[in-house]
Backbone bond lengths (Angstrom), bond angles and torsions (degrees), N, CA, C in turn:
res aa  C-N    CA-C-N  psi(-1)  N-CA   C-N-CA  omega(-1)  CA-C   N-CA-C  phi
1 X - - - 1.469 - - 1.530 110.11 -
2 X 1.458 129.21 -36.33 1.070 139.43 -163.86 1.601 93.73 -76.48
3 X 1.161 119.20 -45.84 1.871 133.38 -150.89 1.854 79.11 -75.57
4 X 1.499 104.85 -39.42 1.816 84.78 -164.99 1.727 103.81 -78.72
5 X 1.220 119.79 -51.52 1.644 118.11 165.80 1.484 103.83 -17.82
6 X 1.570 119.06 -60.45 1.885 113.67 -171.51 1.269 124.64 -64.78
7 X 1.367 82.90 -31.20 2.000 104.63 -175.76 1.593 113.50 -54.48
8 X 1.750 94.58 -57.88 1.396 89.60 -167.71 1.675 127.94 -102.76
9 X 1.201 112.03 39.51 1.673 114.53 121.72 1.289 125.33 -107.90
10 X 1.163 117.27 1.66 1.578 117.54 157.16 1.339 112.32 -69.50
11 X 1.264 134.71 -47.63 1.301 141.43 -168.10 1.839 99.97 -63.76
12 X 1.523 108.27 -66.88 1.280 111.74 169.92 1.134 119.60 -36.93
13 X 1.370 128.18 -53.84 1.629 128.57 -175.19 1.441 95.41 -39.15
14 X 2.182 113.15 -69.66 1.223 154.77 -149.27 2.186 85.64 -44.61
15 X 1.267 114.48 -51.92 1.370 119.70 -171.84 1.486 103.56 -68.52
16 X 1.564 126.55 -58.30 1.338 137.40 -178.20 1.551 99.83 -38.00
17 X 1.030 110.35 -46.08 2.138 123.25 -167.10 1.986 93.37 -80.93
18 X 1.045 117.47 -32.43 1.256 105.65 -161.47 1.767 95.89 -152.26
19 X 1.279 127.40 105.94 1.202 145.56 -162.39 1.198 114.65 -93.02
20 X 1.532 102.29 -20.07 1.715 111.45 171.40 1.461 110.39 -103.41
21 X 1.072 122.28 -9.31 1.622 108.52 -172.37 1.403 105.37 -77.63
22 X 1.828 84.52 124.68 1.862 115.20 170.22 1.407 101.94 -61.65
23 X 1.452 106.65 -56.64 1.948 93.19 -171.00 1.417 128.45 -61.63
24 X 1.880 104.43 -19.35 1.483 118.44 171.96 1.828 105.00 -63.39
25 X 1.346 112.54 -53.69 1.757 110.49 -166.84 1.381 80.17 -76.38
26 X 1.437 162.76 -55.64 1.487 137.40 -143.43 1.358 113.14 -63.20
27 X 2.042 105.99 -42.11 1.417 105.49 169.61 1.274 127.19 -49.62
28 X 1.385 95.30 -75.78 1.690 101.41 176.82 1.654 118.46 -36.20
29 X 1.222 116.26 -46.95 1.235 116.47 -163.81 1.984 115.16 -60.32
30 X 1.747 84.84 -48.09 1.593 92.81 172.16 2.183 105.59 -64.16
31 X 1.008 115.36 -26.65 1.442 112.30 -159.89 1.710 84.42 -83.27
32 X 1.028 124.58 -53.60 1.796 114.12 165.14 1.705 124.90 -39.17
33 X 1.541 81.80 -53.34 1.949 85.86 165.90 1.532 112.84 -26.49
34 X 1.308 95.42 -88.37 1.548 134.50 -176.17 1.740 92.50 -28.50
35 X 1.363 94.79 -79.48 1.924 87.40 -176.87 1.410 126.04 -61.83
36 X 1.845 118.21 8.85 1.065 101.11 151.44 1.874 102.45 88.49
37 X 1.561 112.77 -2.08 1.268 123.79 -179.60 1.663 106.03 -91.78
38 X 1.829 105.88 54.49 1.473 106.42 164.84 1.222 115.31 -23.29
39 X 1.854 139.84 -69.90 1.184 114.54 -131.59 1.825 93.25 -83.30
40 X 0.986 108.57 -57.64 1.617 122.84 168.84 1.655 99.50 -19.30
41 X 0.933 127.51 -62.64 1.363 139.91 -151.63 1.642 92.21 -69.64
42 X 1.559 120.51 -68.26 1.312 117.28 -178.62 1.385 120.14 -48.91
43 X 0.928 108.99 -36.67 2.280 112.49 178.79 1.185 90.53 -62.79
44 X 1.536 134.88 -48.50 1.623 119.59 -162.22 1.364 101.20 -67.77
45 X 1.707 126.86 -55.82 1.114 141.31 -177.43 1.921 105.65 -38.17
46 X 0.916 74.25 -45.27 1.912 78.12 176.83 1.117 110.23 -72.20
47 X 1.189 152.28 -77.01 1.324 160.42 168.82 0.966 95.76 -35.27
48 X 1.747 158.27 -67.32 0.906 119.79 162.33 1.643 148.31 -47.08
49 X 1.394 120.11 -23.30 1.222 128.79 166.11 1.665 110.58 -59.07
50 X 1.283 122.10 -24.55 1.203 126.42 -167.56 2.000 100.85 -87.68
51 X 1.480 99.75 -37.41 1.614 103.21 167.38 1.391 135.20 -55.53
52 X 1.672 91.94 -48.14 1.648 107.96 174.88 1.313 111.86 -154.13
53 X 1.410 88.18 80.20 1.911 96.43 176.95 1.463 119.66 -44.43
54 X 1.266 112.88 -29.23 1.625 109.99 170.69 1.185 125.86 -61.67
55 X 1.677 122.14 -19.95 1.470 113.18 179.20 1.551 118.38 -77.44
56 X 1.329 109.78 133.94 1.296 119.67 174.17 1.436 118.50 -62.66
57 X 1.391 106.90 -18.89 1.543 104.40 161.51 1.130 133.26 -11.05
58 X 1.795 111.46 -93.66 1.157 173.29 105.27 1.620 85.31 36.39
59 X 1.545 117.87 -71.66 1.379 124.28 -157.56 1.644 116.43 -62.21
60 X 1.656 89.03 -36.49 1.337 119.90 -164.71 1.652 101.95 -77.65
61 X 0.697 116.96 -42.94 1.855 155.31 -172.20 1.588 109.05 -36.64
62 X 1.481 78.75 -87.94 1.776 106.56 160.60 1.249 128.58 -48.46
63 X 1.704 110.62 -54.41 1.316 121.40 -164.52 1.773 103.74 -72.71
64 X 1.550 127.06 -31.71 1.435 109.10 133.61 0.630 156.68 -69.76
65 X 1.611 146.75 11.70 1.057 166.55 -163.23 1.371 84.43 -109.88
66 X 1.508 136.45 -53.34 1.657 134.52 -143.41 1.810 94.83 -94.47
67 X 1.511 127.18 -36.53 0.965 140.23 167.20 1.520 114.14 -34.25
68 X 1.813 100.38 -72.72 1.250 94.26 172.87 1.389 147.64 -68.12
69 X 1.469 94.75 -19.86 1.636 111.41 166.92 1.322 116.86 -70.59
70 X 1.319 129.37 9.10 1.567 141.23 -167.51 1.617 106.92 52.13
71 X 1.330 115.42 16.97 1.440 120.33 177.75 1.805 116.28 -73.50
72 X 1.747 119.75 87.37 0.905 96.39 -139.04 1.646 87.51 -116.80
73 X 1.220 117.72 14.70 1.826 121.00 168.71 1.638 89.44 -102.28
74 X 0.885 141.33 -19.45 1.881 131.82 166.91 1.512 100.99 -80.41
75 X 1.276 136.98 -39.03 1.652 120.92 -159.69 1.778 93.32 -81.56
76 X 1.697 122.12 -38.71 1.287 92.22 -152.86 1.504 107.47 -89.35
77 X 1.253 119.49 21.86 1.880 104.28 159.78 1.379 92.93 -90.41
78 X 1.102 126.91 -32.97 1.960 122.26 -169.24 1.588 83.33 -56.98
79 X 1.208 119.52 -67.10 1.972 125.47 -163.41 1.635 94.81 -42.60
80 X 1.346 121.21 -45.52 2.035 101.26 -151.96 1.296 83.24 -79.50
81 X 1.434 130.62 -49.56 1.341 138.73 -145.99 2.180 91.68 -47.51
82 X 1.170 91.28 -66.42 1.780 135.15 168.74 1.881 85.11 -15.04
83 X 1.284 86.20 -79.56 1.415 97.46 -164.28 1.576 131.69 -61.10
84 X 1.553 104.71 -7.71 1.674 117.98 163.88 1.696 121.12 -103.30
85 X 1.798 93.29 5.35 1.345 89.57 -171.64 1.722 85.52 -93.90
86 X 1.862 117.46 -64.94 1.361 119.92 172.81 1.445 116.59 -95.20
87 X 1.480 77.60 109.97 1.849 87.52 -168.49 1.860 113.23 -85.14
88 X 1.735 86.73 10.94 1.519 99.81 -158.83 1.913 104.46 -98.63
89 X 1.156 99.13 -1.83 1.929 115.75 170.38 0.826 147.17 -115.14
90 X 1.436 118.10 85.92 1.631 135.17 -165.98 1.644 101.71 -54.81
91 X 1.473 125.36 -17.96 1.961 107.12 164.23 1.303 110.13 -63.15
92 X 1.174 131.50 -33.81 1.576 132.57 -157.97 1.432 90.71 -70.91
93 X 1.727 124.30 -83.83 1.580 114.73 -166.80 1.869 101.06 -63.22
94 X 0.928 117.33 -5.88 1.524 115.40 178.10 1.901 109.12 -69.22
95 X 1.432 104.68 -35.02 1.548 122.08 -176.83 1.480 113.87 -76.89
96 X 1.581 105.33 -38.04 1.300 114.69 -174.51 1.740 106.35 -77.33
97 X 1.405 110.90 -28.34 1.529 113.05 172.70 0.930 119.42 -58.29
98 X 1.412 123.74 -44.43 1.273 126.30 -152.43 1.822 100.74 -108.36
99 X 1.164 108.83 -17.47 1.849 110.82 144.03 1.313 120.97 -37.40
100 X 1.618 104.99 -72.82 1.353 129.94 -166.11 2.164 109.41 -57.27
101 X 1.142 99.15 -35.52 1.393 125.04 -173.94 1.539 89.65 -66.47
102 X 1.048 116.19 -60.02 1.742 115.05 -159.52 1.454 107.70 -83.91
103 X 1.326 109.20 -21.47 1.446 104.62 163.73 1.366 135.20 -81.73
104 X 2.204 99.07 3.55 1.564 92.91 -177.34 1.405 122.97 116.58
105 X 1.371 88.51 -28.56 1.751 95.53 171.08 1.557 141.91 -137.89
106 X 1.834 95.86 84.89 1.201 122.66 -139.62 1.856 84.15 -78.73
107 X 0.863 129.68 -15.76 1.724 121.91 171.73 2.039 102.89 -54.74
108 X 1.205 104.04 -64.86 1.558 98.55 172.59 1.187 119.36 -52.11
109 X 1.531 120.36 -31.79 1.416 111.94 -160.05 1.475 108.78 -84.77
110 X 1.323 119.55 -27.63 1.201 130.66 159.46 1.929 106.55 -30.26
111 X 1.609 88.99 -84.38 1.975 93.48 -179.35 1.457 110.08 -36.20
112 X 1.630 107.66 -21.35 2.089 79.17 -178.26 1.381 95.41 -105.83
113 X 1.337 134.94 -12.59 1.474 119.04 -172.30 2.130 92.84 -60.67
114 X 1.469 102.64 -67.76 1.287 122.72 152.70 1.841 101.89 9.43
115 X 1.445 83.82 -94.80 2.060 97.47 173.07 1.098 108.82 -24.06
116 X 1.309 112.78 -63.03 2.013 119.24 -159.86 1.924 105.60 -68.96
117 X 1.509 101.61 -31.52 1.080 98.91 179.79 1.640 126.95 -70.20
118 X 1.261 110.04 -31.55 1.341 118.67 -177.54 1.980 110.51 -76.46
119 X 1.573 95.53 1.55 1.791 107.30 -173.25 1.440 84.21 -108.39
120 X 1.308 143.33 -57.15 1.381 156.18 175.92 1.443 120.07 -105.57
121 X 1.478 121.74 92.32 1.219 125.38 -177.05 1.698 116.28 -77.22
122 X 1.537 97.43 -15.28 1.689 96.23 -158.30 1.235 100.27 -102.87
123 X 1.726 128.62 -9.51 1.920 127.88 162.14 0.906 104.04 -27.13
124 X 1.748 111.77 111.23 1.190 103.76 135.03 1.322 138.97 -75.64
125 X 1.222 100.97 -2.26 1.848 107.39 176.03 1.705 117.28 -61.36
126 X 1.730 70.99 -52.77 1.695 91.54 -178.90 1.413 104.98 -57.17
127 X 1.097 143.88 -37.59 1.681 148.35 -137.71 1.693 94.34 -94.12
128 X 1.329 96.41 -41.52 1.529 111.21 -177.37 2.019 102.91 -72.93
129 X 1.026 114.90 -64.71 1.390 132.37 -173.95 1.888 81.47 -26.11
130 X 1.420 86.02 -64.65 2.114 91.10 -144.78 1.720 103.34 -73.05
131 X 1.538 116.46 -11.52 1.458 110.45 147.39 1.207 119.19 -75.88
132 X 1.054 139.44 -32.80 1.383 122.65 -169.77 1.466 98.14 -79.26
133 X 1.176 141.40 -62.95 1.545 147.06 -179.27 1.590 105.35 -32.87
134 X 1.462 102.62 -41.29 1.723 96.75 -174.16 1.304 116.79 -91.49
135 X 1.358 101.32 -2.53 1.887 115.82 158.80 1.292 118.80 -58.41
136 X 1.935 100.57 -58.28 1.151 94.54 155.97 1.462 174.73 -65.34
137 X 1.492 67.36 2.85 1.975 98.22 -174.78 1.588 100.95 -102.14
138 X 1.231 101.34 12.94 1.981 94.14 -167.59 1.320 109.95 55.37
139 X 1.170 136.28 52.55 1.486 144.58 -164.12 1.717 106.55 -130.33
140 X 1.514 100.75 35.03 1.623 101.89 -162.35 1.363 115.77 -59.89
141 X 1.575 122.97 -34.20 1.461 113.26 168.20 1.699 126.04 -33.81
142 X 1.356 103.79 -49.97 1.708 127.94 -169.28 1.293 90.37 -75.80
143 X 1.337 148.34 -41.57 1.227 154.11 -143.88 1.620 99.37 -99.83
144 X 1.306 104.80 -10.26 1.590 109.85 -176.33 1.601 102.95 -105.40
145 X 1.302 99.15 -46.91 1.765 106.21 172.02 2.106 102.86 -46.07
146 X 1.072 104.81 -71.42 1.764 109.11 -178.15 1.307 110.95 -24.23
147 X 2.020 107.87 -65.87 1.306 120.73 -147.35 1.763 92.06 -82.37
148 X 1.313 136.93 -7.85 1.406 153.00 173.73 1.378 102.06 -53.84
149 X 1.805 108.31 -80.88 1.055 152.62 164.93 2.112 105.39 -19.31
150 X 1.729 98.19 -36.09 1.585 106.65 -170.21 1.525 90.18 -88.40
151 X 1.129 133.87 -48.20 1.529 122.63 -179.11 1.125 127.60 -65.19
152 X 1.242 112.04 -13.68 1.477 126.60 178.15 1.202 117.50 -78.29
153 X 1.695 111.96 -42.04 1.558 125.50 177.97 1.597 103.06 -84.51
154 X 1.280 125.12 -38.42 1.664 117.17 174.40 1.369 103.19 -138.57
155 X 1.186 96.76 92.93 1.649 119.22 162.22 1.216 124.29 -58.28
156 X 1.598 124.78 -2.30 1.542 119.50 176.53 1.972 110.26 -129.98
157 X 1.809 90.57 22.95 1.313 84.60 173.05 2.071 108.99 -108.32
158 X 1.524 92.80 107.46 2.069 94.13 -170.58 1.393 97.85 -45.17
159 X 1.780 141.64 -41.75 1.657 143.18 -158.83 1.387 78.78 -59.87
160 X 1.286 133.97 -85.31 1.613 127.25 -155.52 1.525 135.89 -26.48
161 X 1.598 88.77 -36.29 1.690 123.59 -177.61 1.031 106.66 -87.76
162 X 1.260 143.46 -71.90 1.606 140.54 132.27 1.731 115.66 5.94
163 X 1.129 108.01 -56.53 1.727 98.64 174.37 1.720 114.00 -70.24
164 X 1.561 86.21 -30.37 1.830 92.69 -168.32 1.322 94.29 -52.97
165 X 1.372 127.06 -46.17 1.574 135.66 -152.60 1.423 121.85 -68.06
166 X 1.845 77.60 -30.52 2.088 92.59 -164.27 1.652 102.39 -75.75
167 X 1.370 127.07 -41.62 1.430 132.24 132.89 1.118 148.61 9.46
168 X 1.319 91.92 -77.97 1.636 122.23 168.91 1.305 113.62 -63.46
169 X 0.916 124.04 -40.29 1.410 151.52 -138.02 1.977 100.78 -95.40
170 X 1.519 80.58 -47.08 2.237 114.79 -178.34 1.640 87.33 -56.76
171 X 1.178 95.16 -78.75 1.639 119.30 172.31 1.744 116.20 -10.98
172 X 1.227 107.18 -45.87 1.600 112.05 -173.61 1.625 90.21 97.86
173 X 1.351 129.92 -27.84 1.944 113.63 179.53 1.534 102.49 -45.73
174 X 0.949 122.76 99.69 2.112 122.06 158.59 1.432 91.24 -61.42
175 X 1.610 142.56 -79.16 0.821 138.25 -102.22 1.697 89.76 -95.00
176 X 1.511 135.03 -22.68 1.099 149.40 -169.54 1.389 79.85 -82.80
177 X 1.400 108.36 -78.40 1.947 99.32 -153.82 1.280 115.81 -60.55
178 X 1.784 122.34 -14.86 1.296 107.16 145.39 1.344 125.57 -53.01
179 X 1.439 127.69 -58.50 1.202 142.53 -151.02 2.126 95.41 -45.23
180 X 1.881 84.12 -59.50 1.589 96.43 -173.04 1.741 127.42 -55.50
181 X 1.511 91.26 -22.89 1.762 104.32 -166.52 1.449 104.63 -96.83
182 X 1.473 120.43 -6.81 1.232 126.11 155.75 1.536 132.54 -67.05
183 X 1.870 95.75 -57.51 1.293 102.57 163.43 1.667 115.82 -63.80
184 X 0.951 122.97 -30.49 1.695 111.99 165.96 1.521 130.54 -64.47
185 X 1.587 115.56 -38.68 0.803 129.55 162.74 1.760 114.21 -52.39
186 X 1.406 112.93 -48.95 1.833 118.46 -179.35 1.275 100.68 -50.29
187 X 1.738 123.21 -60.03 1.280 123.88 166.21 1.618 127.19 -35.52
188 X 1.048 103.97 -70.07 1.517 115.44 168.46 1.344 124.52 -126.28
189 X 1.564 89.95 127.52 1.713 102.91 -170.90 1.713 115.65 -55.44
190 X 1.662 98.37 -33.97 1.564 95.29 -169.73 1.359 107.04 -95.64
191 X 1.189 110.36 20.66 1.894 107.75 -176.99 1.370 119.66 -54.60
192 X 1.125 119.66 113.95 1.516 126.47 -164.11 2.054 99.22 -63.47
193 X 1.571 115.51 16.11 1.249 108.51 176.33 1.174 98.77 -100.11
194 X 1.483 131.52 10.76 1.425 135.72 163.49 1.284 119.85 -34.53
195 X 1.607 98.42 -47.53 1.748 107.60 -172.14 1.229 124.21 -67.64
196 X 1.391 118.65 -9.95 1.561 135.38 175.69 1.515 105.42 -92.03
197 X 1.051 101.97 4.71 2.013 96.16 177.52 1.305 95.91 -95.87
198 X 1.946 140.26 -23.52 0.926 131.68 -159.86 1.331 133.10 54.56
199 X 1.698 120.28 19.67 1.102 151.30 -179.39 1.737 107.53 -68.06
């Protein structure tokens, strides 16, 4: 805390002397982060994006800053931008999905859950995200592949199995949404996939 108090009028001077230095706005900008000096922090973040649009900084920077402000038509150009710079982070198209989703347009949000998935195959968030979206699209086949995909990666969660079923079940498969509403049921006694056992 003390090192950032010294830092940042040094850094400021460091910009005043040199108006272009990237490593001057990266410091400062993260040392604003840190203290939590959103608005300050975003003007640097910008001005730096304008220096070296390639840093993920900048992308990264903003696109939390806009996140937390529930600012969610400002975060998702920071997110794609984000997401062609580090192509190596299934949160970034994971953020932009679940943007796109809440804004209505679960066809896009699909392509980035999609994105994040092919960076992270074993999300279960993600696995879940892109079933539920394709629930909503009446897309129950795909929605069965995901929630499949969730039992496979956690075999001792009954909700996963339970979705597989409700699916299956959409589907006209009896013998699947039995299969699934059983194994949920073994898990949990009160699994509301009880009702698909016809018990």
């Amino acid at each position: 805390k003390a090192y950032e108090d010294e830092a940042l009028p040094l850094l400021e001077r460091l910009i005043q002397l040199d108006p272009q230095s990237v490593s001057a706005h990266e410091h400062l900008a993260e040392n604003l982060l840190r203290r939590d000096e959103l608005t300050r922090a975003e003007e640097m973040l910008k001005k730096l994006q304008v220096l070296c649009p390639a840093d993920p900084l900048s992308w990264r920077g903003l696109a939390g800053i806009y996140v937390e402000r529930d600012d969610d038509e400002s975060a998702l150009p920071q997110l794609i931008e984000l997401s062609r710079i580090e192509q190596n982070d299934h949160i970034v198209p994971w953020k932009a999905g679940k943007i796109l989703w809440k804004k209505g347009q679960p066809k896009e949000a699909i392509y980035w859950f999609r994105q994040a998935l092919a960076i992270d195959p074993a999300s279960c968030g993600l696995h879940k995200a892109l079933g539920d979206v394709q629930m909503q699209l009446g897309d129950t086949a795909e929605a069965l592949r995901a929630y499949t995909a969730l039992t496979i990666i956690e075999p001792t969660n009954a909700k996963y199995f339970e979705q597989a079923a409700t699916a299956a079940a959409k589907l006209g498969d009896k013998a699947k949404a039995r299969d699934f509403a059983k194994r949920a049921v073994d898990l949990d006694p009160t699994s509301p996939a009880k009702s698909l056992l016809g018990e």
